[in-house]
C-alpha positions in Angstrom: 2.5 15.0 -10.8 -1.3 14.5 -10.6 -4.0 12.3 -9.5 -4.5 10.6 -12.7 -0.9 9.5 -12.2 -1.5 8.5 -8.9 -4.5 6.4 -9.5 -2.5 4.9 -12.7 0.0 3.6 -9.9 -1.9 2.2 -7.4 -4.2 0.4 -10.3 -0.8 -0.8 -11.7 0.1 -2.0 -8.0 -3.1 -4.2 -7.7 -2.8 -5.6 -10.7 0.4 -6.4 -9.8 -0.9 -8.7 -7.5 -2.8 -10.4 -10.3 -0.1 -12.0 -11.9 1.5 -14.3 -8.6 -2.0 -15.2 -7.9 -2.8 -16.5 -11.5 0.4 -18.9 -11.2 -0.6 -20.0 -7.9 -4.0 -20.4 -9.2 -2.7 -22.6 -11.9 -2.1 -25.0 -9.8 -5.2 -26.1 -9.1 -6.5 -28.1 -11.7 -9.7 -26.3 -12.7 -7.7 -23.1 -12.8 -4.8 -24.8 -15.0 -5.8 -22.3 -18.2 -7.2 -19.7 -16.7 -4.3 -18.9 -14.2 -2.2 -18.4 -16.3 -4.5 -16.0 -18.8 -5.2 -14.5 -15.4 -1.5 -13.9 -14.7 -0.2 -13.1 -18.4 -3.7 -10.4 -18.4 -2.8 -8.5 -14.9 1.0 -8.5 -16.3 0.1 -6.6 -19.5 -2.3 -3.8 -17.6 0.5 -3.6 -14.4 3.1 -2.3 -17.2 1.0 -0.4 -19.3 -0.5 1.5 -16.3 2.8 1.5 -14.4 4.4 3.1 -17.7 1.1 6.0 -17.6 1.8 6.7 -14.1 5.6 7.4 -14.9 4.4 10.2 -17.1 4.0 12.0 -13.9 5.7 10.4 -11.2 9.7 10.1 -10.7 10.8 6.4 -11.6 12.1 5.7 -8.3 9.0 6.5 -6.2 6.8 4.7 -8.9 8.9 1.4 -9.4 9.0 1.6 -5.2 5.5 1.9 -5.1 4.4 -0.4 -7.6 6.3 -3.5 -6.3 5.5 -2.4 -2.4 1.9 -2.9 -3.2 2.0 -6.0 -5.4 4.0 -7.6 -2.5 1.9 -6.3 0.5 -1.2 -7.3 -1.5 0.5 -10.7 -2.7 1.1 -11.5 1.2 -2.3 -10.7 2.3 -4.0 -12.5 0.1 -1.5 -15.7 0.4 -2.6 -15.6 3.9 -6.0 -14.5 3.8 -6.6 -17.6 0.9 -3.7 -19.9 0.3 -3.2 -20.5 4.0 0.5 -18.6 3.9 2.2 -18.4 7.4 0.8 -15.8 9.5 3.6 -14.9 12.2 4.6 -11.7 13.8 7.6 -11.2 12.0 6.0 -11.6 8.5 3.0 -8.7 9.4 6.0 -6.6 11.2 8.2 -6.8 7.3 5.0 -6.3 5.4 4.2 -3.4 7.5 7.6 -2.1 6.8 7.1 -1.8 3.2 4.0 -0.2 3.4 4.7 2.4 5.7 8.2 3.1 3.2 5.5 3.6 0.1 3.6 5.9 2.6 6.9 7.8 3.3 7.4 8.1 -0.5 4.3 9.3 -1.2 4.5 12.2 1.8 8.1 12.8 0.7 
């Protein structure tokens, strides 16, 4: 396990997030294309990055990872630009998951 595989996964993990927001993007009307180019693009480097960092990095802790960040990211961003709900509970869950990527990481 090395950096390289590290920083593989966390790129993979943000662009993760790429793909949710080009289909919500794709609703708007001026985005109608280039959502979903957005969204099929940030699909295509997730995987191939998320398959470089598994060189390196146990499936389980990757796939974890991977999907911990693209839904922590997706939430922030839904409710820092899509006007998504912004209650306790919600912060509290998205908490959870990052701190259980954290744990993986320092396990």
């Amino acid at each position: 396990m090395t950096t390289t595989h590290w920083f593989y996964l966390i790129a993979a993990g943000l662009f993760e997030i790429g793909w949710p927001l080009g289909l919500k993007l794709s609703a708007i009307p001026s985005y109608k294309i280039l959502g979903p180019i957005i969204a099929v693009i940030s699909m295509a480097i997730s995987g191939i990055l998320l398959w470089l960092s598994l060189k390196g990095i146990s499936i389980g802790t990757a796939y974890a990872v991977w999907t911990g960040i693209g839904a922590a990211g997706t939430f922030i961003i839904g409710v820092l630009f899509f006007n998504d709900p912004s209650i306790l509970l919600r912060w509290i869950g998205v908490s959870l998951i990052i701190l259980g990527v954290i744990f993986l990481k320092v396990a």
